[in-house]
C-alpha positions as MATLAB code, in Angstrom:
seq = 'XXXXXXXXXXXXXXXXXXXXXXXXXXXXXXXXXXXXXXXXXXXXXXXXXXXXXXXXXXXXXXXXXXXXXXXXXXXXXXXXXXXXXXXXXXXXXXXXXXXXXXXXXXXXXXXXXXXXXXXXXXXXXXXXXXXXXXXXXXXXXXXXXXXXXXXXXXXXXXXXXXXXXXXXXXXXXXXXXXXXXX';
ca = [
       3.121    6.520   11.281;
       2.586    6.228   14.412;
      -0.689    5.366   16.875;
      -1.670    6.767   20.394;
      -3.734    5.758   22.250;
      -5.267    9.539   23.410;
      -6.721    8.797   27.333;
      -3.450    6.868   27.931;
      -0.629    9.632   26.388;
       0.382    6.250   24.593;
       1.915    5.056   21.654;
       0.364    1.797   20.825;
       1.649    0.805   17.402;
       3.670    2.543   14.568;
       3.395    1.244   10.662;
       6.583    0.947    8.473;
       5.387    2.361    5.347;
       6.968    2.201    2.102;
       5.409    5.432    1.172;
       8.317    7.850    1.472;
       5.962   10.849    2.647;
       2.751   10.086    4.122;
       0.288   13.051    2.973;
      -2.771   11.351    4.253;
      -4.897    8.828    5.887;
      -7.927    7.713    6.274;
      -9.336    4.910    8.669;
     -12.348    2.586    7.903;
     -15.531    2.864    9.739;
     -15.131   -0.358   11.358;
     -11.641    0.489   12.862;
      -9.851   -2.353   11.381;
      -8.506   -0.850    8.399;
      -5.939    2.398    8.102;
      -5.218    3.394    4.424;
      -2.544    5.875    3.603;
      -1.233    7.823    0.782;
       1.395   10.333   -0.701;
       3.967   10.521   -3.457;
       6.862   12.432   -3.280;
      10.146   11.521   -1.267;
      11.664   13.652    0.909;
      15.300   13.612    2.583;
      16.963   15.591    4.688;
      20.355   17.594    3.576;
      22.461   20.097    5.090;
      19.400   20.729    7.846;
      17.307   21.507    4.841;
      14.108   18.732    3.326;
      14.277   18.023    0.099;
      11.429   16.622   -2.464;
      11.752   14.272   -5.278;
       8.881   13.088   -7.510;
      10.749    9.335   -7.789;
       8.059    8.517   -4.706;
       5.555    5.987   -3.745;
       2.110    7.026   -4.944;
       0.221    3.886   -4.363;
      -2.212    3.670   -1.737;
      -1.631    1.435    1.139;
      -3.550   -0.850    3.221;
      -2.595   -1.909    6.948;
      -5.053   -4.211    9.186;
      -5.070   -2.947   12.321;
      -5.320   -6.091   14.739;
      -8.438   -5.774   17.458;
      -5.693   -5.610   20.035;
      -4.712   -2.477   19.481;
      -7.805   -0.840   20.873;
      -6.762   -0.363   23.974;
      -3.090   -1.557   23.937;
      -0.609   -0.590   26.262;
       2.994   -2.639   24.725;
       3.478   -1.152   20.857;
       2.389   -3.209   18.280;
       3.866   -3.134   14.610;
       1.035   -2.899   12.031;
       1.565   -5.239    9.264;
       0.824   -4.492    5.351;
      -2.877   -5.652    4.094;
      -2.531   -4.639    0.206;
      -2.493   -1.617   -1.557;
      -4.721   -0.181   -4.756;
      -1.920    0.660   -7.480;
      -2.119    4.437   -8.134;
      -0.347    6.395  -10.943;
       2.557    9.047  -10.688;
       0.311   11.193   -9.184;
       0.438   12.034   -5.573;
      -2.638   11.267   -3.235;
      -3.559   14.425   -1.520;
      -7.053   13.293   -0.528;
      -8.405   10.180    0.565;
     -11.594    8.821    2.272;
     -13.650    5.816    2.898;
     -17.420    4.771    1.917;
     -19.438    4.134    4.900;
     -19.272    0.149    3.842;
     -15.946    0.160    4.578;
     -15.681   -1.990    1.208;
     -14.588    1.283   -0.758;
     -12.224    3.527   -0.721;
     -12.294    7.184   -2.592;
      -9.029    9.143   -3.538;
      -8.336   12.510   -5.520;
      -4.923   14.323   -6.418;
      -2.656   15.735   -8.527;
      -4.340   13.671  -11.793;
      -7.384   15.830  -11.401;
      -9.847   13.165  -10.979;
     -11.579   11.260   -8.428;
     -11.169    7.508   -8.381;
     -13.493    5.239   -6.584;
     -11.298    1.784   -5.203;
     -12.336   -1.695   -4.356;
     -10.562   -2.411   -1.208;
     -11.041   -6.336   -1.454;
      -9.591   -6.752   -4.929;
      -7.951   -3.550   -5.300;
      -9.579   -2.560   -8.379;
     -10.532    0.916   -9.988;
     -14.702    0.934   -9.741;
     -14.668    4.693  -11.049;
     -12.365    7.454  -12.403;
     -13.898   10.828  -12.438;
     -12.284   13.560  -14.427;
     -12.204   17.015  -12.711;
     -10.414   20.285  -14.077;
      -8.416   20.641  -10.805;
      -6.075   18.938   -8.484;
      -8.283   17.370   -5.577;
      -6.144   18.808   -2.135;
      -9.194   18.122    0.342;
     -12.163   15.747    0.463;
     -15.174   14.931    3.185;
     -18.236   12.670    3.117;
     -21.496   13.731    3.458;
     -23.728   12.137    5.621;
     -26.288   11.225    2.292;
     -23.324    9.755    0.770;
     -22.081   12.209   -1.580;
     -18.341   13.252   -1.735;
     -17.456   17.062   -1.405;
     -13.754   17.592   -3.314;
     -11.693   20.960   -3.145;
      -9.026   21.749   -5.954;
      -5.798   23.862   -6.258;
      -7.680   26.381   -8.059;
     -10.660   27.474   -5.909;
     -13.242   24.806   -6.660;
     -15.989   22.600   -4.904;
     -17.698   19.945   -5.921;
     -20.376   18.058   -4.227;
     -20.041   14.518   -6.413;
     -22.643   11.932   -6.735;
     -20.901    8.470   -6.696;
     -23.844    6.764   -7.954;
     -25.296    9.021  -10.867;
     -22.024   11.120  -11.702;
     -24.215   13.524  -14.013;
     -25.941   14.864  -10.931;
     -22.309   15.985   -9.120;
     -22.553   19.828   -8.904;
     -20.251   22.617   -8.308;
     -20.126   25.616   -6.395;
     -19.144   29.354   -7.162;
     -15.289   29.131   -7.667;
     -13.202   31.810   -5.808;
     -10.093   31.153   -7.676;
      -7.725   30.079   -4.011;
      -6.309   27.511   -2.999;
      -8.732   24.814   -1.425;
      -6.563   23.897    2.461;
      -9.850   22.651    4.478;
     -13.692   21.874    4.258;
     -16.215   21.212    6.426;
     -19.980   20.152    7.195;
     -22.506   21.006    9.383;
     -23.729   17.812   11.461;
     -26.965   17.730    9.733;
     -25.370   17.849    6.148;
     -26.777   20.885    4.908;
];
């Protein structure tokens, strides 16, 4: 991966990941922290990429130093830990607004809540579907879409009260939120 800094045109810093192909990311709300996520392995042959499931699929952890905002020599981002996943590749990942948590969905049709500090599962959520794209709402709640057309608006806190919409049987590529959450 690698960081620009946008006003300057600049690359700033770059982070050596073990994760073979980096599906997603997602940055903390303080800045400091970048986590990142994916699974499969890819290579290049004959001009042509290949996949292979023997991947990474943990999630991983960098500290971004305070010097990288603005930096103009490039900085190498060092590993800060990582929250074990399964064999199931991340497609979806997101922090809690107190930066303490971390929330990630894939191929293992459920939604798992991390610790970031000790790196621990707090929740696994079962859902019928691959998760491919998530967003926070401003209240809090997590909005998921799956492989096979469906939404669901999840309530972290009281799981019973996560709801979903009208399924349209598609594919799930993007979601989005008004500012105001409604």
């Amino acid at each position: 991966l690698r960081i620009f800094d946008v006003a300057q045109g600049l690359e700033v810093g770059h982070v050596e990941s073990n994760t073979m192909c980096v599906t997603n990311l997602a940055l903390s709300p303080d800045g400091k922290t970048l986590a990142t996520g994916g699974g499969v392995r890819m290579e290049r042959v004959d001009g042509a990429i290949k996949f292979h499931k023997d991947g990474d699929y943990d999630i991983h952890l960098w500290q971004l130093p305070e010097s990288v905002w603005p930096k103009t020599e490039r900085l190498a981002i060092e590993p800060a830990g990582k929250l074990a996943g399964d064999d199931n590749t991340n497609h979806a990942l997101l922090f809690l607004p107190d930066g303490r948590r971390v929330v990630s969905g894939g191929a293992g049709e459920q939604l798992i809540v991390w610790d970031v500090a000790t790196g621990q599962r707090l929740k696994t959520l079962p859902w019928d579907q691959r998760i491919r794209r998530m967003l926070l709402l401003p209240d809090g709640r997590v909005v998921t879409g799956g492989e096979q057309g469906g939404v669901r608006i999840w309530n972290l806190d009281d799981p019973a009260k996560s709801a979903d919409l009208p399924q349209h049987g598609k594919l799930v590529m993007a979601l989005a939120v008004s500012p105001d959450g409604k």
